[in-house]
DSSP file (Angstrom, degrees, kcal/mol; ACC not computed):
  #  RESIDUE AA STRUCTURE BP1 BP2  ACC     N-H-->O    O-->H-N    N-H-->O    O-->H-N    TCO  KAPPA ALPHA  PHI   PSI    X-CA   Y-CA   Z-CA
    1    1 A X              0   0    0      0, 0.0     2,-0.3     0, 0.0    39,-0.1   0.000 360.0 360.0 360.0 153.4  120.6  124.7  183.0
    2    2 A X        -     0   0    0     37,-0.5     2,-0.1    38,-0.1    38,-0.0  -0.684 360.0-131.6 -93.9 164.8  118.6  123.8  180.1
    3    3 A X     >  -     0   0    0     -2,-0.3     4,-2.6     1,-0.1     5,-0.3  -0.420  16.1-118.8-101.5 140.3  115.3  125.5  179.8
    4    4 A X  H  > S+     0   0    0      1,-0.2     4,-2.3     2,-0.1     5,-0.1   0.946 111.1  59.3 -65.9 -22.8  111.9  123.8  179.1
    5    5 A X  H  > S+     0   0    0      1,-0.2     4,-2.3     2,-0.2     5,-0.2   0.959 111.4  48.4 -50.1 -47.8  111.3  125.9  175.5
    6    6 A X  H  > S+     0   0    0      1,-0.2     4,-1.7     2,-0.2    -1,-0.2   0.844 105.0  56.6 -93.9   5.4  114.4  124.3  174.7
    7    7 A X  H >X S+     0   0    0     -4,-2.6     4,-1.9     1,-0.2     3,-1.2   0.988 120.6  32.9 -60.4 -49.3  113.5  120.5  175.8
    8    8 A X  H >X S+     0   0    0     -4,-2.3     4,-1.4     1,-0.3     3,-0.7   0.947 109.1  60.7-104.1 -28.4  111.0  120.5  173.9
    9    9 A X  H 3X S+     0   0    0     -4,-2.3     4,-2.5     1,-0.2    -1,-0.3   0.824 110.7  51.5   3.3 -58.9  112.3  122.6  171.1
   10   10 A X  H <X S+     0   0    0     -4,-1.7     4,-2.3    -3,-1.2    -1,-0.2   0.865 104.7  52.2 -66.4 -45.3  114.8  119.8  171.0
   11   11 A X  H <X S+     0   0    0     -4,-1.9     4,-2.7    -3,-0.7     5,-0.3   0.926 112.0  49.6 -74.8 -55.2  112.3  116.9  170.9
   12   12 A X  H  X S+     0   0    0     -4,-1.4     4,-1.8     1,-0.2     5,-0.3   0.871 108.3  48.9   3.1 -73.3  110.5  118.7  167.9
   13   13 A X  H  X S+     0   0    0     -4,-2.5     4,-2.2    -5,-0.4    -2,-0.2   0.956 114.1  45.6 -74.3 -47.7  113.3  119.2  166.1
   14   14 A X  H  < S+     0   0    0     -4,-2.3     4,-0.3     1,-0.2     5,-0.2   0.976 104.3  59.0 -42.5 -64.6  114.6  115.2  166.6
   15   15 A X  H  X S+     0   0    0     -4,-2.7     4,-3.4     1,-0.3    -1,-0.2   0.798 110.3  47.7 -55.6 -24.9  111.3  113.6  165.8
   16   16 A X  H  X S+     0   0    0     -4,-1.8     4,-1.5    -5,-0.3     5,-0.3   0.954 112.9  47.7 -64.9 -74.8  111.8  115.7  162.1
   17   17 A X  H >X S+     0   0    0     -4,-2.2     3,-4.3    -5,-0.3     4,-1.2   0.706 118.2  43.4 -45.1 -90.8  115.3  114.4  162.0
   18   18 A X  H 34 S+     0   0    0      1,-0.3     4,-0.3    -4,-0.3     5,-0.3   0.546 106.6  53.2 -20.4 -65.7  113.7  110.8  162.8
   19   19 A X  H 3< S+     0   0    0     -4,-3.4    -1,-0.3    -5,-0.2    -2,-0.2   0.615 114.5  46.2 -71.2  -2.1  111.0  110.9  160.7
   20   20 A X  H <X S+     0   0    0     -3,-4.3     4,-1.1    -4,-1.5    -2,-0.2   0.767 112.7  56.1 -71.4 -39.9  114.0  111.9  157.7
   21   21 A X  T  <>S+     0   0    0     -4,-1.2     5,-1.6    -5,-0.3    -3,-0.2   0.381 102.7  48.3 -87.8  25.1  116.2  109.0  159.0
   22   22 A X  T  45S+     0   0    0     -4,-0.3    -1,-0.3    -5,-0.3     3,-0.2   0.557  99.6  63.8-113.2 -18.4  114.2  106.5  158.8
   23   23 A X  T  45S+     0   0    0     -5,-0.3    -2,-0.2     1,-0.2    -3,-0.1   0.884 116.9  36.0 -50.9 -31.4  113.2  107.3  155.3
   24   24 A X  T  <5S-     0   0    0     -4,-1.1    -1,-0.2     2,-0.2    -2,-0.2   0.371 122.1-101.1-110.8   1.7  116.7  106.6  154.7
   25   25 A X  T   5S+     0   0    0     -3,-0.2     2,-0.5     1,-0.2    -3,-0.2   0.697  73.0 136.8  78.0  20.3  117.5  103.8  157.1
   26   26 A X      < -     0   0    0     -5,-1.6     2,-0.5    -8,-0.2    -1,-0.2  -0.954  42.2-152.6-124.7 129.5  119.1  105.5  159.5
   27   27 A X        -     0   0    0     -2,-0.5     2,-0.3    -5,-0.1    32,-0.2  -0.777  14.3-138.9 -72.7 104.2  118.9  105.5  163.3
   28   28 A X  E     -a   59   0A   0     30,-1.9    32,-3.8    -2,-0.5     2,-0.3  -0.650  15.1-161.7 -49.9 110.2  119.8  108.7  165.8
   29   29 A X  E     -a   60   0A   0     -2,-0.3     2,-0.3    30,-0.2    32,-0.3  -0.629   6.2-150.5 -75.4 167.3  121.7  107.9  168.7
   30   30 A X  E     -a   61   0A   0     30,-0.7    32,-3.0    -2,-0.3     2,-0.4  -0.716  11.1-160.5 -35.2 119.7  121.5  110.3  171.3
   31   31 A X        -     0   0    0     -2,-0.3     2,-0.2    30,-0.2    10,-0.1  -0.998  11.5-142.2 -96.4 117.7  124.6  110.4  173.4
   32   32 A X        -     0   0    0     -2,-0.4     2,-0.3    10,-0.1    10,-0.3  -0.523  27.3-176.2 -71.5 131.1  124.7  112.0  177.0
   33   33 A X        -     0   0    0      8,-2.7     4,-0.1    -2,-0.2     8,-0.1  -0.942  26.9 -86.5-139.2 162.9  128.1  113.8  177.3
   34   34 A X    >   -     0   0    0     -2,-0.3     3,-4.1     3,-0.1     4,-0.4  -0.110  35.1 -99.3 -89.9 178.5  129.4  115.6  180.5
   35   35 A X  G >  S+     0   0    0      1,-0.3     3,-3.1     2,-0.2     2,-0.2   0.822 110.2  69.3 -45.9 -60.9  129.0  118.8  181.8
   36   36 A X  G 3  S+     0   0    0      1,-0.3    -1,-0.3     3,-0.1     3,-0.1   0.352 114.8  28.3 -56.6  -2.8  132.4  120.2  180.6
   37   37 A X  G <  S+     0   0    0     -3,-4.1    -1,-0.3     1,-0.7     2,-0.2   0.177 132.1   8.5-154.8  39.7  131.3  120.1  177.0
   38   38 A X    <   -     0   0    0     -3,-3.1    -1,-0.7    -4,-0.4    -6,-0.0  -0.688  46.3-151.3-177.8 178.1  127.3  120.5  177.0
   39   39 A X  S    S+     0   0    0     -2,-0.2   -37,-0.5    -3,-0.1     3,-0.2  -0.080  83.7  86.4-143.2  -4.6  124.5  121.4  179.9
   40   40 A X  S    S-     0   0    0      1,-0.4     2,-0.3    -5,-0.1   -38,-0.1   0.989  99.4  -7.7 -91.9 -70.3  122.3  119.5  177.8
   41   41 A X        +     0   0    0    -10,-0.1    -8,-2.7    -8,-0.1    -1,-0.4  -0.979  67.0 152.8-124.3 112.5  121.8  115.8  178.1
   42   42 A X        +     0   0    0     -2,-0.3     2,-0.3   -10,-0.3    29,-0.2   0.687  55.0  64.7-118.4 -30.4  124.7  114.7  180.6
   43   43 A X  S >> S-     0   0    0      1,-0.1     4,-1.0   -11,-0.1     3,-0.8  -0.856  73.6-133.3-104.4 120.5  122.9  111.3  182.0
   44   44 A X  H 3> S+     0   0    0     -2,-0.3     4,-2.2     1,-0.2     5,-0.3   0.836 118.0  53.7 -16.2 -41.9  121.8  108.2  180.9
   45   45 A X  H 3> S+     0   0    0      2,-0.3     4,-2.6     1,-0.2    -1,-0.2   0.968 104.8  47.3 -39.7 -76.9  118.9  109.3  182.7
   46   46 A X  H <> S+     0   0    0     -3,-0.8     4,-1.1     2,-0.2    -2,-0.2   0.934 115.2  47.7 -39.7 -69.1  118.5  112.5  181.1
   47   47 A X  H  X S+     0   0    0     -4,-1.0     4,-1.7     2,-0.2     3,-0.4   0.713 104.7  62.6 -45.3 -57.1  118.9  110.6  177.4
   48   48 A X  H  X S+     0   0    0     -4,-2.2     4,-2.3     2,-0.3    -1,-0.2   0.870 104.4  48.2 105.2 -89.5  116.3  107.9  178.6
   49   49 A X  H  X S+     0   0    0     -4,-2.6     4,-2.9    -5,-0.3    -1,-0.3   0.837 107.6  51.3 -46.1 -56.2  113.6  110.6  178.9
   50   50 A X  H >X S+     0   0    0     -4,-1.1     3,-1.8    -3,-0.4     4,-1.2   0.978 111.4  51.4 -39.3 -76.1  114.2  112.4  175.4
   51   51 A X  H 3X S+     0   0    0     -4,-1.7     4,-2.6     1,-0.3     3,-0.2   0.825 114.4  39.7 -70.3 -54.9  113.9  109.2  173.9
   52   52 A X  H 3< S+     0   0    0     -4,-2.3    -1,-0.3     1,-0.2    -2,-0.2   0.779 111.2  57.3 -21.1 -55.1  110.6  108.3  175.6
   53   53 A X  H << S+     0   0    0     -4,-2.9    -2,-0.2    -3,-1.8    -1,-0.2   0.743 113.6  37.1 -76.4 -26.2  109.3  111.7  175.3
   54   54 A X  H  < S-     0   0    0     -4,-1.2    -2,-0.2    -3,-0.2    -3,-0.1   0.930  83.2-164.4 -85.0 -33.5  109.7  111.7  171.2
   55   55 A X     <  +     0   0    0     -4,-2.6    -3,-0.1     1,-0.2     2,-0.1   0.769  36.3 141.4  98.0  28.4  108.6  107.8  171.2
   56   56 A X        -     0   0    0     -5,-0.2    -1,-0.2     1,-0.2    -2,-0.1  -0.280  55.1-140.4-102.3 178.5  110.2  107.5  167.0
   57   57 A X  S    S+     0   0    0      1,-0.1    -1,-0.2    -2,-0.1    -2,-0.1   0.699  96.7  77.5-121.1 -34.6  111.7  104.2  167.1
   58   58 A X  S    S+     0   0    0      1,-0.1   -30,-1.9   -31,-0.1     2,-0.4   0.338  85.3  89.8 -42.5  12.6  114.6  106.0  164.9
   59   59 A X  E     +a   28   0A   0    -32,-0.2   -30,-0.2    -2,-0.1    -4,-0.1  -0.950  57.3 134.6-114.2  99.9  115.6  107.4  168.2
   60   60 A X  E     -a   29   0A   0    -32,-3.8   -30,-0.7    -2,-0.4     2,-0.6  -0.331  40.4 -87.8-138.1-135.4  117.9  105.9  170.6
   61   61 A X  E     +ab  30  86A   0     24,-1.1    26,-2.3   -32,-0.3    27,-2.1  -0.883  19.0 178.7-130.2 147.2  120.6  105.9  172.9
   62   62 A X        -     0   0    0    -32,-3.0    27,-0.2    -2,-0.6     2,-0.2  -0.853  12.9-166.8-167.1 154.6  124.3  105.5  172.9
   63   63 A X        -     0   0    0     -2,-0.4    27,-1.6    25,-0.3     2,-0.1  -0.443   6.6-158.0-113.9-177.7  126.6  105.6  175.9
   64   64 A X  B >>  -c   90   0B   0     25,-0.3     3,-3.2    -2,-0.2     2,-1.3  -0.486  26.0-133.7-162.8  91.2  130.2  105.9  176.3
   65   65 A X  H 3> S+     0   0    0     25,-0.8     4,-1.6     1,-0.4    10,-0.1   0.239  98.7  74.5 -48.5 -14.7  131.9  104.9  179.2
   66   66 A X  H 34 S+     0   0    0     -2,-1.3    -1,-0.4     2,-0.2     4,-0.2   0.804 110.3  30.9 -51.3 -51.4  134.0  108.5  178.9
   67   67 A X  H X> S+     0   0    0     -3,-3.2     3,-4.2     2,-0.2     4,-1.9   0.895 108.5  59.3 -82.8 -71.2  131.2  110.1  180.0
   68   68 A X  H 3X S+     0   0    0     -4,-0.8     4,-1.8     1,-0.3    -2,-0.2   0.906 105.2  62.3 -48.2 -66.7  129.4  107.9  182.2
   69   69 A X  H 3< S+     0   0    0     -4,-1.6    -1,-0.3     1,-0.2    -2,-0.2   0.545 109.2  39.1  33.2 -71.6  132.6  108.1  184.1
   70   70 A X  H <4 S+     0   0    0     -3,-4.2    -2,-0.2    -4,-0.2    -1,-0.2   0.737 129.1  22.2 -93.9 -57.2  132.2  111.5  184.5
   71   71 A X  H  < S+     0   0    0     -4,-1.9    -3,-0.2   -29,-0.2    -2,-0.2   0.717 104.0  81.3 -97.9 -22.5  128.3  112.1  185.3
   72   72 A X     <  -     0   0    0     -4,-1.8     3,-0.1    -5,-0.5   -29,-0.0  -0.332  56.1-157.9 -81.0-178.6  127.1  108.7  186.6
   73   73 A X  S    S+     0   0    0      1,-0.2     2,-0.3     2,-0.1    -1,-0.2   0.433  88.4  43.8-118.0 -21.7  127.4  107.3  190.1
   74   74 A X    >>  -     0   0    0      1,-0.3     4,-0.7    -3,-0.1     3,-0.5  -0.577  55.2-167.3-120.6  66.2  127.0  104.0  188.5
   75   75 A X  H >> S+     0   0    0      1,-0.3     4,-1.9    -2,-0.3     3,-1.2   0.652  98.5  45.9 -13.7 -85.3  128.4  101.9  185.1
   76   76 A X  H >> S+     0   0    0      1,-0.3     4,-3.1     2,-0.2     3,-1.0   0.714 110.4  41.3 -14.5 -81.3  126.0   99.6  185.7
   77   77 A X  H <4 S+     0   0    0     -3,-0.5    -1,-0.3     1,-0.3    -2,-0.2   0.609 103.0  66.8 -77.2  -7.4  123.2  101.0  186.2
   78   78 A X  H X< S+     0   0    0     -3,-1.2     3,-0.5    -4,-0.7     4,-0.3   0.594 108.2  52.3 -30.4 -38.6  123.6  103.9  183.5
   79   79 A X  H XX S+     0   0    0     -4,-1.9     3,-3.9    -3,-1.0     4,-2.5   0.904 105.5  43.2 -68.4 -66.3  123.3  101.0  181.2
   80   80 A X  T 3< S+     0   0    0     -4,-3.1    -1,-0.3     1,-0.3    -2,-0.1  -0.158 106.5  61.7 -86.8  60.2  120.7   99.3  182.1
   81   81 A X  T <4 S+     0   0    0     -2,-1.1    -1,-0.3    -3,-0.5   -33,-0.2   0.002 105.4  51.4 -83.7  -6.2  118.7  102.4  182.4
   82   82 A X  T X> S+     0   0    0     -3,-3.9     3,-2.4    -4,-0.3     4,-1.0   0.350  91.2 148.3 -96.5 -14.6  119.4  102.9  178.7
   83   83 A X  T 3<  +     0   0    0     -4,-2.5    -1,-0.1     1,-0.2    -3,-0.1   0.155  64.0   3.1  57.9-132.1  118.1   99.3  178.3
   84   84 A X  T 34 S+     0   0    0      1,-0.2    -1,-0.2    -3,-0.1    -4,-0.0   0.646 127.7  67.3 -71.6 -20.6  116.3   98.1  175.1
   85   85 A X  T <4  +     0   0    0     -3,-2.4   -24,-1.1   -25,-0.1    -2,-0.2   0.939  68.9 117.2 -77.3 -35.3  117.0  101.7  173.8
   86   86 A X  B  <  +b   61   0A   0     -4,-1.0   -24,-0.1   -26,-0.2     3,-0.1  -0.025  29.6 167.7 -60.2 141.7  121.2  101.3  173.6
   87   87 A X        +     0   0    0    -26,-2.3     2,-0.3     1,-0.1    34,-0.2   0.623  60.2  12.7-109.5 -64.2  122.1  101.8  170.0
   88   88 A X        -     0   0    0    -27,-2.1     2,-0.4    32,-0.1   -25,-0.3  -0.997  58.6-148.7-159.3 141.0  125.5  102.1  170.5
   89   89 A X  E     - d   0 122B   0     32,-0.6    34,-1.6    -2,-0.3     2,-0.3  -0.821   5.4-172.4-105.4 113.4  128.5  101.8  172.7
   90   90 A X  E     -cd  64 123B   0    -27,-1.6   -25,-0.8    -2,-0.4     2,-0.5  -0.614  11.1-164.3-100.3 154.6  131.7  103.5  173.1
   91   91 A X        +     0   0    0     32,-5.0    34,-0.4    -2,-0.3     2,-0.3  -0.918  27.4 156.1-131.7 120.9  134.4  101.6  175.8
   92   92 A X        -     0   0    0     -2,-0.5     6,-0.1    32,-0.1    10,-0.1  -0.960  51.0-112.4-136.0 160.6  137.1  104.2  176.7
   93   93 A X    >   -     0   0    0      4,-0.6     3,-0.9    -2,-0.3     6,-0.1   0.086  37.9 -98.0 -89.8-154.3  138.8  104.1  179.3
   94   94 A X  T 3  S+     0   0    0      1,-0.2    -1,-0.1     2,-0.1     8,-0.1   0.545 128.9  38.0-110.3  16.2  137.9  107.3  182.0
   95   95 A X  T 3  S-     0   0    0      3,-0.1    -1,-0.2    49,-0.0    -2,-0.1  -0.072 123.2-114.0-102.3  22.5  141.3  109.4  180.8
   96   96 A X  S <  S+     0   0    0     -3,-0.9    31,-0.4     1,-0.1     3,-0.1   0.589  77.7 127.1  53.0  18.3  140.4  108.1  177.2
   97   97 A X  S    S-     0   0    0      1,-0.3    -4,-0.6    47,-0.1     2,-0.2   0.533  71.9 -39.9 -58.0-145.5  143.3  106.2  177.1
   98   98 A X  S >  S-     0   0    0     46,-0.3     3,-1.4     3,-0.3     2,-0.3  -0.680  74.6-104.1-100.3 157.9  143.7  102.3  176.3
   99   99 A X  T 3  S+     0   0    0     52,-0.5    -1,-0.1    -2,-0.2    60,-0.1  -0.449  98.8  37.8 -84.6 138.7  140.9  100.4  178.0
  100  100 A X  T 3  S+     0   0    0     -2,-0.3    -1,-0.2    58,-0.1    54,-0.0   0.320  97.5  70.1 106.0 -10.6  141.9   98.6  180.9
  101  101 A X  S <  S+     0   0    0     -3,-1.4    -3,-0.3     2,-0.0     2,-0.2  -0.307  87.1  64.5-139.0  80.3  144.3  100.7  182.7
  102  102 A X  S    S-     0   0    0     -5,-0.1    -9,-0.0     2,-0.1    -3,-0.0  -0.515 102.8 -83.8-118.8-149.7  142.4  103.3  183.9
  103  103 A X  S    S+     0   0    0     -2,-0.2   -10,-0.0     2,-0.1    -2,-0.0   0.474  70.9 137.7-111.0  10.8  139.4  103.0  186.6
  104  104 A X        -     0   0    0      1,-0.2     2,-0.9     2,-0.1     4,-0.1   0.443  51.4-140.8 -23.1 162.2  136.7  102.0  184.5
  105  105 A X        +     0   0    0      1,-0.1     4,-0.3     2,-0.1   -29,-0.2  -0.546  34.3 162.7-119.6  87.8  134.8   99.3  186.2
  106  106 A X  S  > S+     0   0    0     -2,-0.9     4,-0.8     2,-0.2    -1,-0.1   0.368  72.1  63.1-110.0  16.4  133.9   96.9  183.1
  107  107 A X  H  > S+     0   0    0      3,-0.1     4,-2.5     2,-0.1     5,-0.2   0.644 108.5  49.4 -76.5 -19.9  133.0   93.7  184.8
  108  108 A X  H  > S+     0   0    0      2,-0.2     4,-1.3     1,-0.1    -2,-0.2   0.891 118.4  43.2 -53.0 -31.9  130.3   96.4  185.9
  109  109 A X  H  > S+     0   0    0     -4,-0.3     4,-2.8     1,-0.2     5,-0.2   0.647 117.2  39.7 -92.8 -27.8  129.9   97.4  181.9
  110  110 A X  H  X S+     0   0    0     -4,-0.8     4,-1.7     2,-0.2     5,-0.4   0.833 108.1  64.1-114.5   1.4  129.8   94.6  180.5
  111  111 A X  H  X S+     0   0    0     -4,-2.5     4,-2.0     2,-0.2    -2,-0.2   0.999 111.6  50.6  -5.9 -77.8  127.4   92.8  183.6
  112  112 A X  H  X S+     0   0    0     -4,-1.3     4,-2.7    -5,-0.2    -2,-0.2   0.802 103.5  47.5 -39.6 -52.9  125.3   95.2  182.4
  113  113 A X  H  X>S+     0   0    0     -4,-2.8     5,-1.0     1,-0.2     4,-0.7   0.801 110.3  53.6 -94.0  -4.6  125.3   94.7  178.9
  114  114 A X  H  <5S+     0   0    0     -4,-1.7     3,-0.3     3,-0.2    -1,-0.2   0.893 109.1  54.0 -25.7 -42.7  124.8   90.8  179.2
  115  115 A X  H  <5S+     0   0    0     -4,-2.0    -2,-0.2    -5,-0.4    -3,-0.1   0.989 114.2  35.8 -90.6 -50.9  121.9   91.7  181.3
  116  116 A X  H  <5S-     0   0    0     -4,-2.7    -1,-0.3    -5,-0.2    -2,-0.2   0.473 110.1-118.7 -79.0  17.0  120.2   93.9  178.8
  117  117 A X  T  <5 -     0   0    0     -4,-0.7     2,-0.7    -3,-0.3    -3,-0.2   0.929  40.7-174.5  54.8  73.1  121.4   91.6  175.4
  118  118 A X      < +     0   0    0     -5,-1.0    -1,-0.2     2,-0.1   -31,-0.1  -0.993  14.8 160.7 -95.1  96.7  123.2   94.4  174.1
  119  119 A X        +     0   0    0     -2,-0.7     2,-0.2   -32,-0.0     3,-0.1  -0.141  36.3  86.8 -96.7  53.4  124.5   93.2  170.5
  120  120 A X  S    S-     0   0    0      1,-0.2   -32,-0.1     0, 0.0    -2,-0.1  -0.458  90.5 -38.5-128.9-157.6  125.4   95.9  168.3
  121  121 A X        -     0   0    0    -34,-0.2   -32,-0.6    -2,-0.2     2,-0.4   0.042  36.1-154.3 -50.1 136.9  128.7   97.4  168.3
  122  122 A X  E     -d   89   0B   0    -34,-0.1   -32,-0.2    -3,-0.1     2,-0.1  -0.630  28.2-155.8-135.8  90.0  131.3   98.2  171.2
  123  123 A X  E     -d   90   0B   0    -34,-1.6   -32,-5.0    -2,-0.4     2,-1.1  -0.352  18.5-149.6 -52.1 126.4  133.8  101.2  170.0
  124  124 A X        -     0   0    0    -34,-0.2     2,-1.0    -2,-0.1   -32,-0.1  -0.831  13.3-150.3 -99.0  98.9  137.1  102.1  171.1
  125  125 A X        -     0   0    0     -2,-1.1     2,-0.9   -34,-0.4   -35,-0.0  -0.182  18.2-159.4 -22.2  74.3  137.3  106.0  170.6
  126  126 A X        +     0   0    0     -2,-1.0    26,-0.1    25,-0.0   -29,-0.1  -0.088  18.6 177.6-105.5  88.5  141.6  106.2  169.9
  127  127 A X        +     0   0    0     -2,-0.9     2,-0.2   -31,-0.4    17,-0.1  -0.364   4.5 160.9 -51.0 130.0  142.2  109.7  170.7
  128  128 A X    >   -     0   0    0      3,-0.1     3,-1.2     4,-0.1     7,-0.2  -0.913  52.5-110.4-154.2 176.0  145.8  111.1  170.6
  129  129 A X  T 3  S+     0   0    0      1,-0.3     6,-0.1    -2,-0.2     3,-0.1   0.712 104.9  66.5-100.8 -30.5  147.6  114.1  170.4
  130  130 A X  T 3  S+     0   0    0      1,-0.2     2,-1.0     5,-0.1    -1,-0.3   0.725  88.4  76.7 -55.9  -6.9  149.2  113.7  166.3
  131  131 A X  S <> S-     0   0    0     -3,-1.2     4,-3.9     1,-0.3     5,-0.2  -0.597  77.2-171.0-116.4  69.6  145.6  114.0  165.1
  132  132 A X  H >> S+     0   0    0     -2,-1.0     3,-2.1     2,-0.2     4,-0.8   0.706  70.6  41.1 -35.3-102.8  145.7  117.7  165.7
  133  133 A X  H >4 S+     0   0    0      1,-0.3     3,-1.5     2,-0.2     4,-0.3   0.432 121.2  39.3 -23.0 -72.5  141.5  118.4  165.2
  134  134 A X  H >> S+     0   0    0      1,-0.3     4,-5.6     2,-0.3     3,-0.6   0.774 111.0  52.6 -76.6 -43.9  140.3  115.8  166.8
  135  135 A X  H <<>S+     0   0    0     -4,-3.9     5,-3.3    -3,-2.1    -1,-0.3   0.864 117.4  48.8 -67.9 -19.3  143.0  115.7  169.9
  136  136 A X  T <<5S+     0   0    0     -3,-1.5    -2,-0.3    -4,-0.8    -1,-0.3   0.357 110.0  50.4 -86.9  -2.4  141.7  119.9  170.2
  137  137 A X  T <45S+     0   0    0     -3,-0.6    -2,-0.2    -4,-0.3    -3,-0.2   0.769 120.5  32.7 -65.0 -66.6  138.2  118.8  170.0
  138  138 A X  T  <5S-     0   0    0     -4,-5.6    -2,-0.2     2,-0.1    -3,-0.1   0.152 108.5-119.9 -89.5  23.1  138.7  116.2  172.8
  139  139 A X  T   5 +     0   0    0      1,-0.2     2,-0.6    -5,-0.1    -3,-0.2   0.820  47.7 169.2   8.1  76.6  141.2  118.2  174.7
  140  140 A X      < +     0   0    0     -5,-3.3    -1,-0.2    -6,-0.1   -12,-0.1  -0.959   5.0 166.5-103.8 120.6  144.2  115.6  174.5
  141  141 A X        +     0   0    0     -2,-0.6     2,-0.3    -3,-0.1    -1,-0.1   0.083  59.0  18.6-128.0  23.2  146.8  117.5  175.5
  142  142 A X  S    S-     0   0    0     -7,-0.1     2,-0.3     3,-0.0     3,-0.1  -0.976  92.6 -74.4-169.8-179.6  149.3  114.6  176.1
  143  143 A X        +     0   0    0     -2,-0.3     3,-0.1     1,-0.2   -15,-0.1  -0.519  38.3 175.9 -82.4 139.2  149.9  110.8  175.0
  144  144 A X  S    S+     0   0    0      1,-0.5   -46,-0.3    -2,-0.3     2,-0.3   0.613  78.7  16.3 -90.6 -44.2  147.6  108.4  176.7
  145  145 A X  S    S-     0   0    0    -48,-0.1    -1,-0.5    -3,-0.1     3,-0.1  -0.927  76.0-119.8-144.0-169.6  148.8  106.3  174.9
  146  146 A X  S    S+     0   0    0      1,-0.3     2,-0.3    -2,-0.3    -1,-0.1   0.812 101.8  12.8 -93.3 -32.6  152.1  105.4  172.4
  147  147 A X     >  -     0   0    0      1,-0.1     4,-2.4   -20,-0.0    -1,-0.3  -0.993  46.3-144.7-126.9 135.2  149.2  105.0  169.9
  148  148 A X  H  > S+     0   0    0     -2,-0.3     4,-1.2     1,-0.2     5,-0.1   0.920 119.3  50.0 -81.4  -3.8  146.1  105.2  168.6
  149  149 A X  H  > S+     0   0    0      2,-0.2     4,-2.1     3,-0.2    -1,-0.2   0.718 110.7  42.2 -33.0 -46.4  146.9  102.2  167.2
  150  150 A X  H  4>S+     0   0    0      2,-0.2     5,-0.6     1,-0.1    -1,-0.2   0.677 107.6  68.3 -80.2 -34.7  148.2  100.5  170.5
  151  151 A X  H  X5S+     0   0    0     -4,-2.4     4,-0.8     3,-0.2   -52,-0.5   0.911 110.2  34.4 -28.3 -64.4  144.9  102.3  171.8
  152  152 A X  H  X5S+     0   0    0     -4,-1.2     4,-1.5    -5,-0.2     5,-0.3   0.990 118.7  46.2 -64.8 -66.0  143.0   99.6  169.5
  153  153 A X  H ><5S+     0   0    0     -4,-2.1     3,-1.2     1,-0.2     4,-0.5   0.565 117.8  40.6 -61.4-129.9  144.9   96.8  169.8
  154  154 A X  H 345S+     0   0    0      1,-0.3     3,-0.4     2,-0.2    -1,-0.2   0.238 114.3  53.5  36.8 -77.9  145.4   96.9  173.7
  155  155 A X  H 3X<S+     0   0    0     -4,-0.8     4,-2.2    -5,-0.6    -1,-0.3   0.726 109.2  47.2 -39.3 -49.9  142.0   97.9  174.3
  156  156 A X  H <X S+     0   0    0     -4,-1.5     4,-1.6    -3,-1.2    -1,-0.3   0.610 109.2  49.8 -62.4 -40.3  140.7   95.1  172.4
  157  157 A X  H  4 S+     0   0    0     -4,-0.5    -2,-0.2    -3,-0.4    -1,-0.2   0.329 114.3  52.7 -95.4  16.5  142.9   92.2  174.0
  158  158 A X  H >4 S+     0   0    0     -4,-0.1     3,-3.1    -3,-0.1     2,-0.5   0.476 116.1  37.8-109.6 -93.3  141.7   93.9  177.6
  159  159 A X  H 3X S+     0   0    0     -4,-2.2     4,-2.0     1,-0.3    -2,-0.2   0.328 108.7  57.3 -55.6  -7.0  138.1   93.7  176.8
  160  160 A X  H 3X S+     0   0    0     -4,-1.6     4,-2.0    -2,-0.5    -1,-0.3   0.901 112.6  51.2 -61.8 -35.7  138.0   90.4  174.8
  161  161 A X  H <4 S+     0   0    0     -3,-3.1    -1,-0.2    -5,-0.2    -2,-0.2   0.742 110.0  40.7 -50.6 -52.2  139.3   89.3  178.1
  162  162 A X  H  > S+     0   0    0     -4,-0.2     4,-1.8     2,-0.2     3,-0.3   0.681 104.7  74.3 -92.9 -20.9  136.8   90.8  180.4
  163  163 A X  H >< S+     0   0    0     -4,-2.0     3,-0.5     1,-0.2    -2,-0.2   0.968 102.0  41.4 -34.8 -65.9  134.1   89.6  177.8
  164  164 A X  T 3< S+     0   0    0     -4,-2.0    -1,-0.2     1,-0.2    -2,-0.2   0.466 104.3  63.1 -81.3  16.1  134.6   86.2  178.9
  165  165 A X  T 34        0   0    0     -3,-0.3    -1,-0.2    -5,-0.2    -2,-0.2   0.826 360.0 360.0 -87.5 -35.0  134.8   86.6  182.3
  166  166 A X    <<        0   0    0     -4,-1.8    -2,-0.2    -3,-0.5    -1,-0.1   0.732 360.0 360.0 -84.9 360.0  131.6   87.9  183.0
């Protein structure tokens, strides 16, 4: 578990990174990512509170439905506990495959971000196993899908889809 010397350690050390990126026009997301590859910040929740507690406004959040997945009980409400603060958005689906045939729940996702006016960006992550670094980084250790190409495309003609539905 993390320790408080390194909460705040942590928070320190952002609000210096902040007060650089903003010289320079650049925003820090924070991303909560699940247990199996940090202890750190795993929850909207968690993220929510760092950002609060350094207060830069070059500090925010961004969530990715890969994770939330994993560590929330809710889509939903993992968004809109990130709120005004969401920076940026990843949509993968919950085996990081093409969005829409997994078990995401995205009229829950994108409910949400409706409800909190989320306009910036909504990423598809296309992970697959020819892009040796990256598939041993994200431990793809088989196809999800025939492409990351088909990854994009796919993904994209599911969520335009579920865009206008909600």
């Amino acid at each position: 578990m993390r320790t408080k010397e390194e909460w705040n350690y942590c928070k320190e050390s952002l609000l210096k990174a902040a007060e650089y990126a903003e010289k320079k026009g650049v925003v820090l997301a924070l991303e909560p990512v699940n247990r199996y590859e940090t202890y750190f910040l795993n929850t909207a929740e968690d993220t929510l509170k760092m950002v609060e507690e350094i207060a830069h406004p070059n500090i925010r959040i961004h969530l990715d439905t890969y994770h939330l997945n994993i560590e929330e009980e809710s889509f939903y409400q993992s968004i809109k506990t990130a709120g005004k603060y969401l920076y940026h958005f990843h949509v993968c689906e919950n085996n990081r495959g093409i969005p829409g045939t997994g078990h995401v729940q995205w009229q829950e996702v994108y409910k949400a971000l409706k409800e909190i006016n989320y306009d910036r960006w909504a990423v598809i992550e296309s992970f697959v196993p020819a892009i040796e670094e990256v598939a041993r980084m994200t431990a793809i250790w088989r196809k999800v899908a025939s492409s990351a190409d088909a990854i994009a495309r796919d993904g994209l003609k599911f969520l335009k889809q579920i865009e206008v539905s909600v």
